[in-house]
C-alpha positions in Angstrom: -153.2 21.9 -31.2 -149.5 20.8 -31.2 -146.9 20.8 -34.7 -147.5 17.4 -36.5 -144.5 15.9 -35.3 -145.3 16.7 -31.3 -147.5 13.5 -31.1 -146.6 10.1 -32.0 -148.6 7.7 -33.9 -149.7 4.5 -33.0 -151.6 1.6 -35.2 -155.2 2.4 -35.8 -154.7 5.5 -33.6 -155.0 3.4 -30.7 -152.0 3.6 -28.3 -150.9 1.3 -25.8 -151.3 1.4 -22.7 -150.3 3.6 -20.1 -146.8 2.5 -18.6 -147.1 1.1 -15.1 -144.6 3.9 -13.9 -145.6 7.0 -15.5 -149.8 5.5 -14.3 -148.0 5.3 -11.0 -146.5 8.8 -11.1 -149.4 10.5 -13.0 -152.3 9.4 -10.9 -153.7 8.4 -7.5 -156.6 5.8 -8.6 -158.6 7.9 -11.2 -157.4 11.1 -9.9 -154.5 13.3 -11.8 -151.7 13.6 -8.8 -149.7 16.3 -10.7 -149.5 20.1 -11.3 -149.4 20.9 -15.0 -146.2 22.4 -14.3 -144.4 18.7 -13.0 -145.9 17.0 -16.1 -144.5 19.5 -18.6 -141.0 19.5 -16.9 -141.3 15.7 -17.8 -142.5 15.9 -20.8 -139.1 18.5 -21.9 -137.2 15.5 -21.4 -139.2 12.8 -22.3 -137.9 10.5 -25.4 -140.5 7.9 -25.4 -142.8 8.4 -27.9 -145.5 6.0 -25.5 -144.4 8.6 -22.3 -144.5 11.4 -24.3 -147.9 10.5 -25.7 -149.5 10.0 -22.1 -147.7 12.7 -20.5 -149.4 15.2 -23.1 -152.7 13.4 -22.7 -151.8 14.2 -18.6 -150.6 17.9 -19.7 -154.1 18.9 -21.1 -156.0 17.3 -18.3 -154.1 19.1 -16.1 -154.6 22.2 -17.9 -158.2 21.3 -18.2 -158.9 20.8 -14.2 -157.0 24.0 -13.2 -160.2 25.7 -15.1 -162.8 23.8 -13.4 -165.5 26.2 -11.6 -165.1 26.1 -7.7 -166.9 26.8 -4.7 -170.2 29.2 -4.3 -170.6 29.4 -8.4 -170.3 25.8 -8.8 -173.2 25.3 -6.8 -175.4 28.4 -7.0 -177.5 28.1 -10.0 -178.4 31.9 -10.4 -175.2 32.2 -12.0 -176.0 31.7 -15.4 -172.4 32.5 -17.1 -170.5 30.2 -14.7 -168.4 27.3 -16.8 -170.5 24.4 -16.0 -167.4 21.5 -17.6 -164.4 21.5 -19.4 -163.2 18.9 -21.9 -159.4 18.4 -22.7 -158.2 16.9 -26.2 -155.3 17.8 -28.2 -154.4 17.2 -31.8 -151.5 17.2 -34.2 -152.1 20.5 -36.4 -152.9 18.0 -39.3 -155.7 16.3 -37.5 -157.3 19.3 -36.1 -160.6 19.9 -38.3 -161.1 23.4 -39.5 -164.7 23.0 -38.6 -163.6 22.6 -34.7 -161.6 25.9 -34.9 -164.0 28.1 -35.7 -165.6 27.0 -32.7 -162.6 26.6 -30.4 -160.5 28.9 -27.7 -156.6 29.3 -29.2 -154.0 28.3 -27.4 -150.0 28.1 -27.9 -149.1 25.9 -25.8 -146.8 23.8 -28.7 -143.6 24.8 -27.2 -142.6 23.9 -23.2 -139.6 26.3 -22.0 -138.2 27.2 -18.9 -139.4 30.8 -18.0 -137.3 33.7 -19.5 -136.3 36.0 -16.3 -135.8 33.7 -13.1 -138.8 34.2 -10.4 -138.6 36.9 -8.2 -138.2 35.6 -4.3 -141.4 37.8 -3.5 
């Protein structure tokens, strides 16, 4: 859930189409080509409300895939607990239903900033 303002919006909620250069930059056929961490150093300096729209749709994917289940407990079915699929969405903080929260894992991810202390060359 981002601040109100974070998304833009488009006629009958239904926004254009992806731009040829950020599809071309974003993805390799149906497959998400970048790191989280490439698409939200984008999206700091992204202006375009249509970019900046996609790129967060992108973002959350990205997010989304990084939490995917992977090798032995994808396929081993005696693991009961293991996270069979992940969806991604995000909403503005006005469109968020209060009946989804309850239900719902928290995250603050409304704010994109360069890390505080600069990484350690380890």
């Amino acid at each position: 859930m981002v601040d109100p303002d974070v998304l833009p919006m488009f006629p009958n909620d239904d926004p254009p189409d992806r731009p040829a250069a950020l599809e071309d930059w974003l993805y390799s056929g149906q497959q998400l080509k970048r790191q989280p961490s490439e698409i939200a150093g984008l999206l700091r300096t992204a202006t375009d409300p249509l970019n900046r729209y996609w790129l967060w749709a992108a973002l959350v994917d990205a997010w989304a895939e990084k939490c995917r289940p992977k090798g032995r407990h994808r396929a081993n079915p005696a693991v009961k607990d293991a996270v069979r699929s992940i969806e991604a969405e995000i909403y503005s903080a006005d469109e968020f239903p209060m009946t989804r929260m309850d239900s719902s894992e928290i995250l603050d991810l409304d704010h994109l900033s360069a890390p505080r202390f600069p990484r350690l060359g380890v």
